[in-house]
KOLNU-458253 format. One record per residue: residue number from 1; x, y, z of N, C-alpha, C in turn. Coordinates in Angstrom, 3 decimals. Each point is the difference from the previous one (the first is absolute). Layout:
N
+-----+----------+----------+----------+----------+----------+----------+----------+----------+----------+
: pos :       nu :       nv :       nw :      cau :      cav :      caw :       cu :       cv :       cw :
+-----+----------+----------+----------+----------+----------+----------+----------+----------+----------+
: NUM :        X :        Y :        Z :        X :        Y :        Z :        X :        Y :        Z :
...
+-----+----------+----------+----------+----------+----------+----------+----------+----------+----------+
end
This chain:
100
+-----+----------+----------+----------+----------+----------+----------+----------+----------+----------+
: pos :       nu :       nv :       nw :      cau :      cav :      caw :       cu :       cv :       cw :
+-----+----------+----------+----------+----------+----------+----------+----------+----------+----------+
:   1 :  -11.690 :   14.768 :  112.950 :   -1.160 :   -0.156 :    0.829 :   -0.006 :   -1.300 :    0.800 :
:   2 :    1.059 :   -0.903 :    0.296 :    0.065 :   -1.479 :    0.777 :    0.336 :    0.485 :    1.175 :
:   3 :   -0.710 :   -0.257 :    0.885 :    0.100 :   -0.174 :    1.849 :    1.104 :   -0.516 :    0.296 :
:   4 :    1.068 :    0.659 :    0.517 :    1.270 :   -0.335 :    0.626 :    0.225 :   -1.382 :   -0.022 :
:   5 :   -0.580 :   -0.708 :    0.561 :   -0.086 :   -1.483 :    0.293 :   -0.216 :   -0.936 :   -1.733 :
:   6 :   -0.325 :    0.638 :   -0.729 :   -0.102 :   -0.305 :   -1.142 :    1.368 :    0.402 :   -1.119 :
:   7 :    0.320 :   -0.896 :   -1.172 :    0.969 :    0.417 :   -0.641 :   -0.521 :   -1.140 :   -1.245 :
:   8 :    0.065 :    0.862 :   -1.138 :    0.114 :   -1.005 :   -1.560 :    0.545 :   -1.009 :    0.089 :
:   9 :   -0.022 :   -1.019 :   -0.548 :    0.740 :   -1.283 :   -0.603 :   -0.196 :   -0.640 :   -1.303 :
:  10 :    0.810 :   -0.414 :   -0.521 :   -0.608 :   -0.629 :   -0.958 :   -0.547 :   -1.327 :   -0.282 :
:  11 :   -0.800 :   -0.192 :   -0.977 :   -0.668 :   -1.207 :   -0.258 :    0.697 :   -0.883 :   -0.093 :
:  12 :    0.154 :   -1.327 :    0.879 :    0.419 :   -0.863 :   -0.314 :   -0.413 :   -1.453 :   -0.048 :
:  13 :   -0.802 :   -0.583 :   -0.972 :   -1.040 :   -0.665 :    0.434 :    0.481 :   -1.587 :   -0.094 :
:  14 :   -0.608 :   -0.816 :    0.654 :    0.346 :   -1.207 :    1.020 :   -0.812 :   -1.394 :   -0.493 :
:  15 :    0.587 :   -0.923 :   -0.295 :   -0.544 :   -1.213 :   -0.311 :   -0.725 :   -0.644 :    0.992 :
:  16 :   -1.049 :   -0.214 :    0.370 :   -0.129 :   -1.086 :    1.266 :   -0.481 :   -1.421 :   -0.230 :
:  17 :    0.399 :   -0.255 :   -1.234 :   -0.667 :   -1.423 :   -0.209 :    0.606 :   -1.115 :    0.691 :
:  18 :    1.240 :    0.151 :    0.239 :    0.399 :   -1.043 :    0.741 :   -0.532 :    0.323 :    1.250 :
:  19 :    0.169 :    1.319 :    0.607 :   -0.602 :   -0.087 :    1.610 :   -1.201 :   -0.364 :    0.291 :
:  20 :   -0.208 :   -0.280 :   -1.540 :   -1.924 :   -0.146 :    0.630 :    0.143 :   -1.939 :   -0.712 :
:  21 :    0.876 :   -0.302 :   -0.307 :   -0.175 :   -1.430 :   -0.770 :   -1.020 :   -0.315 :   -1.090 :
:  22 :    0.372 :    0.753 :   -0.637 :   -0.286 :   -0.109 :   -1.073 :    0.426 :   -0.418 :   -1.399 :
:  23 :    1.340 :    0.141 :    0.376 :    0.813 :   -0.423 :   -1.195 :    0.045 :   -1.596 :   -0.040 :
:  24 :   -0.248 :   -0.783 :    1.180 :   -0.189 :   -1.213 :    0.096 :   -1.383 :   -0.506 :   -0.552 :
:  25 :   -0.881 :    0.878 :    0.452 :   -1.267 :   -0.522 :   -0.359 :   -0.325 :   -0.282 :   -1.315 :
:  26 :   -0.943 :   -0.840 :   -0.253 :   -0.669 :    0.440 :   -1.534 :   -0.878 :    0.804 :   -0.291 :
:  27 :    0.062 :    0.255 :   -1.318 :   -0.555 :    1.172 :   -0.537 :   -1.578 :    0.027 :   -0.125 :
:  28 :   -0.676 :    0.897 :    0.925 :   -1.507 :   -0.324 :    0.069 :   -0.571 :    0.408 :   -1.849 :
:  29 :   -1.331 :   -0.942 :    0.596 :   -0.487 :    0.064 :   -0.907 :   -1.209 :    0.924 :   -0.337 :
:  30 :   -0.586 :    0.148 :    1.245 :   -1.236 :    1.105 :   -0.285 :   -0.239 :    0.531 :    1.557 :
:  31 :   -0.862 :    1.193 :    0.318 :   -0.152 :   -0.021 :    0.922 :   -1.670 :    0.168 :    0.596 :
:  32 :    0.101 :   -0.575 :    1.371 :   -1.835 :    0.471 :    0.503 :   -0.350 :    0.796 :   -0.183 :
:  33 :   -1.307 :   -0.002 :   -0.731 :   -0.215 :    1.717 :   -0.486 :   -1.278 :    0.444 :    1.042 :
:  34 :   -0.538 :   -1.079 :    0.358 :   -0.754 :    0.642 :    1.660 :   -0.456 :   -1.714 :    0.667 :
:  35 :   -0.616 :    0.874 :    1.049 :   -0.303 :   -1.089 :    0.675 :   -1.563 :   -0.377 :   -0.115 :
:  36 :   -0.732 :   -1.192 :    0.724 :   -1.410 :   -0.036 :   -0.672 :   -0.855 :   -0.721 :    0.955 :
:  37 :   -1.102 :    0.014 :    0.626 :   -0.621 :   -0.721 :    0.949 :    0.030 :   -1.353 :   -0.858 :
:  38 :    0.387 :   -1.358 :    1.073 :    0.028 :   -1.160 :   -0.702 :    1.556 :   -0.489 :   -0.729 :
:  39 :    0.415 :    0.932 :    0.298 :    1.819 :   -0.482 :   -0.912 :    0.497 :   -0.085 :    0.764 :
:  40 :    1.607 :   -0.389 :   -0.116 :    1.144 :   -0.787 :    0.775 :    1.212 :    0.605 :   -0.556 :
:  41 :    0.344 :   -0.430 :    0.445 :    1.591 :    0.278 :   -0.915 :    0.833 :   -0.505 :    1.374 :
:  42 :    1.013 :   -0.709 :   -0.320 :    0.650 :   -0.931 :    0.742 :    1.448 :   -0.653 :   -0.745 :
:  43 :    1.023 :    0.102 :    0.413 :    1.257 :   -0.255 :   -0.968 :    0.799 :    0.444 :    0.966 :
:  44 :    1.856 :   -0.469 :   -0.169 :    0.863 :   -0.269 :    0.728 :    0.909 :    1.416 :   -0.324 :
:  45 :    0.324 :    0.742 :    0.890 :    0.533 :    1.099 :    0.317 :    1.444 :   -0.247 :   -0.838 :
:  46 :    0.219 :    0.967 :   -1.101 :    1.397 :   -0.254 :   -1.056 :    0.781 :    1.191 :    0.371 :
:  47 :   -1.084 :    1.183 :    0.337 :    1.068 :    1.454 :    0.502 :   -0.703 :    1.085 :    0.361 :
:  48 :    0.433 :    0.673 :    0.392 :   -1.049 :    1.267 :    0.434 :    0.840 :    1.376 :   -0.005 :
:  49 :   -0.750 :    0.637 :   -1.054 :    0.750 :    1.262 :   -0.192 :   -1.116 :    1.356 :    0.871 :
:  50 :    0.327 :    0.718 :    0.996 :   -0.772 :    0.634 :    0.079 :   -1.485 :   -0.233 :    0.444 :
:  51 :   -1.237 :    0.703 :   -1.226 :   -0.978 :   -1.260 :    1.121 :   -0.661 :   -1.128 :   -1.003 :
:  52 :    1.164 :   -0.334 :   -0.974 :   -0.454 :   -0.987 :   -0.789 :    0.435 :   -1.003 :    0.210 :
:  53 :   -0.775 :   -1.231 :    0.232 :    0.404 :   -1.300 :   -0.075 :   -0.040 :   -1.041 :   -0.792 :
:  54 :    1.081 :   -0.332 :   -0.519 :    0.395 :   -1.104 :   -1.012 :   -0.591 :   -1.256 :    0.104 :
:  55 :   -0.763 :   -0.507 :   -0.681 :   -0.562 :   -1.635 :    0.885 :   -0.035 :   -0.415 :   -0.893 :
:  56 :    0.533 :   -1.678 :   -0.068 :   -0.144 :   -0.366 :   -1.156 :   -1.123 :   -1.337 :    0.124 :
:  57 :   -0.971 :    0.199 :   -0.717 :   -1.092 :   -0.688 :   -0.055 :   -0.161 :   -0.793 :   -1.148 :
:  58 :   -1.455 :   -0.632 :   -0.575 :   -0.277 :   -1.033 :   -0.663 :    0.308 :    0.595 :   -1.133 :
:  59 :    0.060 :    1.878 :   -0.155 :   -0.191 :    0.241 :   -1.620 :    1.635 :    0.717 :   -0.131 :
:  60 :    1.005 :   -0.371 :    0.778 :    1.071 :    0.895 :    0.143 :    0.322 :    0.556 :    0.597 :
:  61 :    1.013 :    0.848 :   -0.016 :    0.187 :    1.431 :    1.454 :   -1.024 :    0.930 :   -0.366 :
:  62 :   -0.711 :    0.675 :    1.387 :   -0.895 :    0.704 :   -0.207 :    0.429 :    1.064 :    1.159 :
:  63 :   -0.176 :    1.325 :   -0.426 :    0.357 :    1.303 :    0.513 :   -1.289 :    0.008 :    0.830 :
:  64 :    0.014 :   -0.020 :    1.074 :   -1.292 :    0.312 :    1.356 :    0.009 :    1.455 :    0.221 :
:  65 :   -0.447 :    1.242 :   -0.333 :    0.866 :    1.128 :    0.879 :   -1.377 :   -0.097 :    1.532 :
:  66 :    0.735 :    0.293 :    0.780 :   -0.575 :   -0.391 :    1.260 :   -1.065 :    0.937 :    0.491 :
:  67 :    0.332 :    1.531 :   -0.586 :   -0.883 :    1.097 :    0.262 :   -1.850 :   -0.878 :   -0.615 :
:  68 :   -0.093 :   -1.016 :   -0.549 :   -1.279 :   -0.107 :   -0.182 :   -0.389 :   -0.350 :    1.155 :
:  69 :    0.791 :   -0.640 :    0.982 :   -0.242 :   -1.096 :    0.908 :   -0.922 :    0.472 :    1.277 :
:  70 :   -0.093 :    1.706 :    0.409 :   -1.096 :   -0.003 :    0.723 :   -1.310 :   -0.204 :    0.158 :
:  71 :   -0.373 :   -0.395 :    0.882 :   -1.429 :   -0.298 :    0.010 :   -0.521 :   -1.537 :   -0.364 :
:  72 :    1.282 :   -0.690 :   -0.337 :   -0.592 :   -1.472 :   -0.511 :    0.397 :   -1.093 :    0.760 :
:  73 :   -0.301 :   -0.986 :    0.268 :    0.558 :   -0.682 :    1.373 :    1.251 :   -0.835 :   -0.541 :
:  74 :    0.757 :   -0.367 :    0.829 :    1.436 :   -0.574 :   -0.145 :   -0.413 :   -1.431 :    0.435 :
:  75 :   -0.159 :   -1.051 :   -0.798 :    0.436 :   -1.832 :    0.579 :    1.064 :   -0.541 :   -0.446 :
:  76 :    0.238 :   -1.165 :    0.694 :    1.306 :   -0.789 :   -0.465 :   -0.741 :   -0.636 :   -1.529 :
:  77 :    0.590 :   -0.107 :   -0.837 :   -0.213 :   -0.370 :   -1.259 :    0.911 :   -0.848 :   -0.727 :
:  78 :   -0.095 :   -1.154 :   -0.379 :    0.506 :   -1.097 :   -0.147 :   -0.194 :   -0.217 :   -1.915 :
:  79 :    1.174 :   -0.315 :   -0.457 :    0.322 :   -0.106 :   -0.921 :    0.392 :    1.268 :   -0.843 :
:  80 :   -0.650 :    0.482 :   -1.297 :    0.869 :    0.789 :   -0.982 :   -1.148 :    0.246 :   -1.112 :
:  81 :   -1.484 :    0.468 :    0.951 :   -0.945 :    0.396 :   -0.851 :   -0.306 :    1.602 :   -0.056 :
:  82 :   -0.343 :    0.104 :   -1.409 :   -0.433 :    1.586 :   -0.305 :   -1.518 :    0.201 :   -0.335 :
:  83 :   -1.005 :    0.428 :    0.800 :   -1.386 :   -0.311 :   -0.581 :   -0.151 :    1.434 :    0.304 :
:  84 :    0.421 :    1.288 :   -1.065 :    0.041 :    1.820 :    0.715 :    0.579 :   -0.042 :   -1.734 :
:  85 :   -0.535 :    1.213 :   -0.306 :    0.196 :    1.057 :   -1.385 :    1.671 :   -0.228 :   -0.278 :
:  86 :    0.790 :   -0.486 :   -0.837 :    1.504 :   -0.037 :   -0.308 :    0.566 :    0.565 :   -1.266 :
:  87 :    0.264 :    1.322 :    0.308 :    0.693 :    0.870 :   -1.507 :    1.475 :   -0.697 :   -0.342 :
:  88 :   -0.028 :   -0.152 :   -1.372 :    1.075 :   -0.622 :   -0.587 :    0.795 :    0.844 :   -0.085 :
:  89 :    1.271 :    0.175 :    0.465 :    1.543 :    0.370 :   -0.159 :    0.060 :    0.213 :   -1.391 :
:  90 :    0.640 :    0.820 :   -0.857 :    0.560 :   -0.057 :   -1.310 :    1.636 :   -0.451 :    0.080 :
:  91 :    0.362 :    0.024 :   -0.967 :    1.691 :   -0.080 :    0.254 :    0.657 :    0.881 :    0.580 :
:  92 :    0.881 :   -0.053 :    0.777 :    1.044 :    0.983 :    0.681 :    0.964 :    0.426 :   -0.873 :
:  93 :   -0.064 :    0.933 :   -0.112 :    1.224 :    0.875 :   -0.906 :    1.444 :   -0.620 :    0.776 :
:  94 :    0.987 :    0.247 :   -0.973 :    1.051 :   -0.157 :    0.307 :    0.770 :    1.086 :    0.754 :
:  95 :   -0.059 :    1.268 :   -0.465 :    0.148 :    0.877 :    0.976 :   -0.870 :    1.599 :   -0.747 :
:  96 :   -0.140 :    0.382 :    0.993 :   -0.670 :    1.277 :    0.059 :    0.239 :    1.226 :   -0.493 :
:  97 :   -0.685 :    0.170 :   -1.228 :    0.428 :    1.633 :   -1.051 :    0.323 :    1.243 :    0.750 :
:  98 :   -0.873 :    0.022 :    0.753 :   -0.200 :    1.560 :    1.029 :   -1.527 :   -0.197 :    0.715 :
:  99 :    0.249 :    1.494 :    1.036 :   -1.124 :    0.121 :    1.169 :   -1.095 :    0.503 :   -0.863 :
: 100 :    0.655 :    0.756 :   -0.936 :   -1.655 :    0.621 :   -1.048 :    0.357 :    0.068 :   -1.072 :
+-----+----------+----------+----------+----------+----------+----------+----------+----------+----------+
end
């Protein structure tokens, strides 16, 4: 049933941590868990995977994912403060059992 233009392949799935620099970075520590009238968040760009951004601020690397970011205004922000909701990271597995 695949449309001419279509043909199977198999899975072959792809590291991108280096393409995204990550393997350089350090290992965050928690991430924004929303945003909040009156908060900040402000920290120095470590990597950006996708639409998450790595920043490492006063409490560590902190995972930004950017999809919160509509609707809230953008300033230049000076220094490496977090004053917004911050979920703590657990440990990172060493490597991964399975998808389910």
């Amino acid at each position: 049933g695949w449309p001419e233009s279509l043909e199977p392949a198999p899975f072959r799935p792809v590291d991108h941590v280096e393409a995204f620099g990550l393997a350089e970075a350090p290992a965050p520590v928690g991430v924004v868990g929303e945003l909040a009238a009156g908060g900040a968040v402000s920290g120095e760009l470590v990597a950006a995977a996708g639409p998450d951004l790595h920043l490492a601020t006063d409490r560590g690397v902190l995972v930004l994912d950017t999809r919160l970011l509509p609707g809230w205004e953008l300033v230049p922000g000076g220094g490496r403060r977090v004053e917004v909701p911050v979920r703590a990271l657990k440990e990172r597995p060493t490597a991964q059992d399975g998808l389910f």
